[in-house]
C-alpha positions in Angstrom: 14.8 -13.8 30.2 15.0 -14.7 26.9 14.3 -12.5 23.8 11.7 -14.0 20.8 12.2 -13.5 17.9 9.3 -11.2 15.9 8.3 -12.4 12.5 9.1 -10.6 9.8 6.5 -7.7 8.7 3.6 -9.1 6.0 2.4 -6.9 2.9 -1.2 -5.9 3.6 -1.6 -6.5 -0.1 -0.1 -8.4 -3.1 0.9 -6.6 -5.5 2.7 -7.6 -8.6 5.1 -4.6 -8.9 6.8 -4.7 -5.5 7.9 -8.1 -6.4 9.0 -7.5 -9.9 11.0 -4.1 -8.3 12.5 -6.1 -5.3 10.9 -4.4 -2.4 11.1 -5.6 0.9 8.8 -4.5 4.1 11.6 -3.5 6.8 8.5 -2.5 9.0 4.5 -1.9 9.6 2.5 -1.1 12.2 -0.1 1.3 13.6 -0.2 3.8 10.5 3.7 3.6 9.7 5.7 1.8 7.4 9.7 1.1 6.1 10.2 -0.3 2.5 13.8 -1.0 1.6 15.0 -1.7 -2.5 18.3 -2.6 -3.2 19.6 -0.6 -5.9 19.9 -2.6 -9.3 21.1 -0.9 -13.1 17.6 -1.4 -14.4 16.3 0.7 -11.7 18.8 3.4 -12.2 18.7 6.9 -14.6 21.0 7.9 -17.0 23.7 8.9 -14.2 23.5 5.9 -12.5 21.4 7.2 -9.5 17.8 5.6 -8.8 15.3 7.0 -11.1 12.5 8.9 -10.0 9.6 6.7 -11.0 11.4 3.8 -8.7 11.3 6.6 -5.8 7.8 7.3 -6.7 7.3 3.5 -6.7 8.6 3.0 -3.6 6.6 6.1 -2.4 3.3 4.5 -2.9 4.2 1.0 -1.5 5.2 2.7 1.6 2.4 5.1 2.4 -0.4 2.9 0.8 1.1 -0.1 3.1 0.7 2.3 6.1 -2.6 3.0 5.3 -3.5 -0.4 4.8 -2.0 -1.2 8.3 -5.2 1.0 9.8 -7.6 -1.1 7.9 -9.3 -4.3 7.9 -7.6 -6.9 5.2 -10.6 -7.2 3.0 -10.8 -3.9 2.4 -9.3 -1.4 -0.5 -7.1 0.8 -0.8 -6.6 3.2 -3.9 -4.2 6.3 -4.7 -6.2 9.4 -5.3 -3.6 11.9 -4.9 0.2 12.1 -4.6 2.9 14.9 -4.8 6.4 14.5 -4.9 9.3 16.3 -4.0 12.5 15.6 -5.0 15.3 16.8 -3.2 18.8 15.1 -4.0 19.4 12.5 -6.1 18.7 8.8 -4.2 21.6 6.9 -4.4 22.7 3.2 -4.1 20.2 1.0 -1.0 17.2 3.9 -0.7 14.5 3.1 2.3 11.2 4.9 2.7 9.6 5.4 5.9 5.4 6.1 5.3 3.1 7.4 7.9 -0.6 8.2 8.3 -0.5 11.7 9.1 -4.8 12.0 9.5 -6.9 8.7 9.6 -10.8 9.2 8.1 -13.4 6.7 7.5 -12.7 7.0 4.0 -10.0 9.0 3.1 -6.8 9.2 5.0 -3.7 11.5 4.4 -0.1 10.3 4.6 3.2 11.2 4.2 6.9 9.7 3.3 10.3 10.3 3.3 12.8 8.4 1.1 16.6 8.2 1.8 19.8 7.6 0.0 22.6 4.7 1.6 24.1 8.0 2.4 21.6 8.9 4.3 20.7 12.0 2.6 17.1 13.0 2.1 16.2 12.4 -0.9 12.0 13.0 -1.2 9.6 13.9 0.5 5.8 13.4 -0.3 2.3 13.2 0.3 -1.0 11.5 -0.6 -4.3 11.1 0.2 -5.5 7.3 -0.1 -9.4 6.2 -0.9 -10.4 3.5 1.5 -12.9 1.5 -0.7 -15.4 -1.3 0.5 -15.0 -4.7 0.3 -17.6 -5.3 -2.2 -15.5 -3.3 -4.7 -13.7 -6.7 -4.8 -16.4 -8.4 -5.0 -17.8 -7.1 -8.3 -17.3 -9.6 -11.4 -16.6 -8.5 -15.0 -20.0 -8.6 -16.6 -19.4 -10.5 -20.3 
């Protein structure tokens, strides 16, 4: 028996900001995701720990990529609500695991947990995610 080798996980979406923050998809599939960031100085606060609007960053990518994993490609995906909880300071390598918590036909609640290279829990949070037509896309600037 021999094992084969899975490809890697894709982004359901591009977008310009996990690129620019260094985000890579660990995992996705069926409603759950894994988004890793390296920890870089730029990223950090004033004590050298990752700064909260990374972890709020990452927070997004995670549970909007879980959503997203639920959905057909062409369609959208928008934030409408998201609360944070911060619980330690999120040191060094952070990963955040995302997960649908209730799937609707147009809105669908998640939830996500980011933790430090330690291992400590750093935040928790939830959203709820607006799931919008194709056609939104489809709409061209009028001049």
């Amino acid at each position: 028996m021999t094992d084969t080798p899975h490809p890697p996980p894709q982004w359901r979406s591009t977008v310009p900001l996990y690129i620019h923050l260094g985000f890579t998809l660990d995992a996705l599939d069926d409603g759950r995701s894994q988004v890793r960031l390296a920890f870089q100085p730029h990223l950090g606060n004033s004590r050298g720990e990752v700064h909260g609007g990374t972890v709020a960053a990452i927070i997004d990518a995670a549970m909007s990529q879980a959503v997203r994993s639920l959905v057909d490609r062409e369609m959208g995906v928008a934030t409408m609500t998201m609360t944070l909880n911060y619980l330690a300071p999120a040191k060094g390598e952070i990963i955040c695991k995302g997960s649908v918590v209730k799937r609707g036909r147009s809105v669908m609640f998640t939830e996500a947990e980011v933790f430090g290279e330690d291992g400590a829990l750093a935040c928790r949070a939830s959203a709820n995610y607006r799931i919008l037509p194709k056609t939104v896309y489809d709409k061209k600037p009028q001049p």
